[in-house]
C-alpha positions as CSV (number, residue, x, y, z in Angstrom):
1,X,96.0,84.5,104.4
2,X,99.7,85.3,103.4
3,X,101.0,84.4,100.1
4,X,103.3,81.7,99.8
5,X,107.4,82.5,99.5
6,X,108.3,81.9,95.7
7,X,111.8,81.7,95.1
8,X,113.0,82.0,91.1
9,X,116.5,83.1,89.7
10,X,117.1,84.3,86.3
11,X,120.6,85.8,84.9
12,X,121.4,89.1,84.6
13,X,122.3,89.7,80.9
14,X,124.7,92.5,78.9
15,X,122.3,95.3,78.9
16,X,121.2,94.4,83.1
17,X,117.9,92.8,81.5
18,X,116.6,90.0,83.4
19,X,113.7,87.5,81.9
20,X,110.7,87.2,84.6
21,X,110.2,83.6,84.4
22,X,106.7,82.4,83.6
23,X,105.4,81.4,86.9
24,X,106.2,84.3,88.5
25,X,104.6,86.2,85.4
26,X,101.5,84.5,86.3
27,X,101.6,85.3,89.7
28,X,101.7,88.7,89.2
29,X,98.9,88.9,86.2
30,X,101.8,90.3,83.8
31,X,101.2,90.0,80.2
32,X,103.2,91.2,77.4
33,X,103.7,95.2,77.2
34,X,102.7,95.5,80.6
35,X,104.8,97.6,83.1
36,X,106.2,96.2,86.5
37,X,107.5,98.4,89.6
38,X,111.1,97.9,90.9
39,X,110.4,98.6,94.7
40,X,113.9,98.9,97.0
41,X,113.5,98.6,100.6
42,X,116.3,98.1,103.2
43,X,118.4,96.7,100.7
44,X,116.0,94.5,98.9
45,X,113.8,94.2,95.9
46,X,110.5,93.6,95.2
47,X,109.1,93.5,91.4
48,X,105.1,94.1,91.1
49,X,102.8,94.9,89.0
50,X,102.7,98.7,88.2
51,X,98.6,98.8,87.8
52,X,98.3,96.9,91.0
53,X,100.7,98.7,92.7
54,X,99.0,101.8,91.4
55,X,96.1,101.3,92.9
56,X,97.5,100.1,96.1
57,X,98.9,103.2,96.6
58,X,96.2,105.1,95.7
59,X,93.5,103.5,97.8
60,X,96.4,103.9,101.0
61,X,96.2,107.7,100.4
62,X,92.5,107.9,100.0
63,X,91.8,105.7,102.8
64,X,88.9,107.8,105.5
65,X,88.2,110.5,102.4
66,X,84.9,108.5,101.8
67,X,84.0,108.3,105.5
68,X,84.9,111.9,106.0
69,X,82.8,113.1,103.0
70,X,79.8,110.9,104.3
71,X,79.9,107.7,101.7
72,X,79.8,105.0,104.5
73,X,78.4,102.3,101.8
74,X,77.3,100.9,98.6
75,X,74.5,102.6,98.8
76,X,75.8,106.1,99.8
77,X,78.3,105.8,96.7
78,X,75.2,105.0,94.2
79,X,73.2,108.0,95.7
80,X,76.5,110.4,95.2
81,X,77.2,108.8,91.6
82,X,73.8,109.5,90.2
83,X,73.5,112.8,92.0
84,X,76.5,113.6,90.0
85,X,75.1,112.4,86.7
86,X,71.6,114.4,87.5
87,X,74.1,117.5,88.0
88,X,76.0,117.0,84.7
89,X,73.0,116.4,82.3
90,X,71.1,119.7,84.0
91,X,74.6,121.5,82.9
């Protein structure tokens, strides 16, 4: 499912700051103190949310490490996780 095209403008003030109106805010799950990404491609801008975009990025360059180190479930993952704990405590 694709996400519906928002369109929003907002001015540019002195200092180049620029007030995310509240719908987009939403949107995105931004809140108050929380940090958003400028991303720049081919001459546009996209403004996300830096935690999502985070871990966006971070599950792009993980993508086949599970499957190459044999976690191909739910179940695999619970039997690595409490193999790990076992480890830990005998330490």
């Amino acid at each position: 499912m694709s996400e519906a095209t928002i369109v929003n403008d907002a001015r540019v003030m002195a200092k180049g700051q620029v007030t995310i109106p509240k719908n987009i805010r939403n949107i995105l799950g931004i809140t108050t103190g929380d940090r958003v990404t400028f991303v720049v491609e081919d001459g546009n801008v996209r403004v996300v949310n830096s935690a999502i975009y985070a871990l966006q990025r971070f599950q792009a360059q993980m993508k086949g490490e599970g499957k190459a180190a044999g976690l191909m479930n739910d179940d695999d993952v619970a039997a690595w996780i409490t193999a790990s704990r076992r480890e830990e405590d005998a330490e």
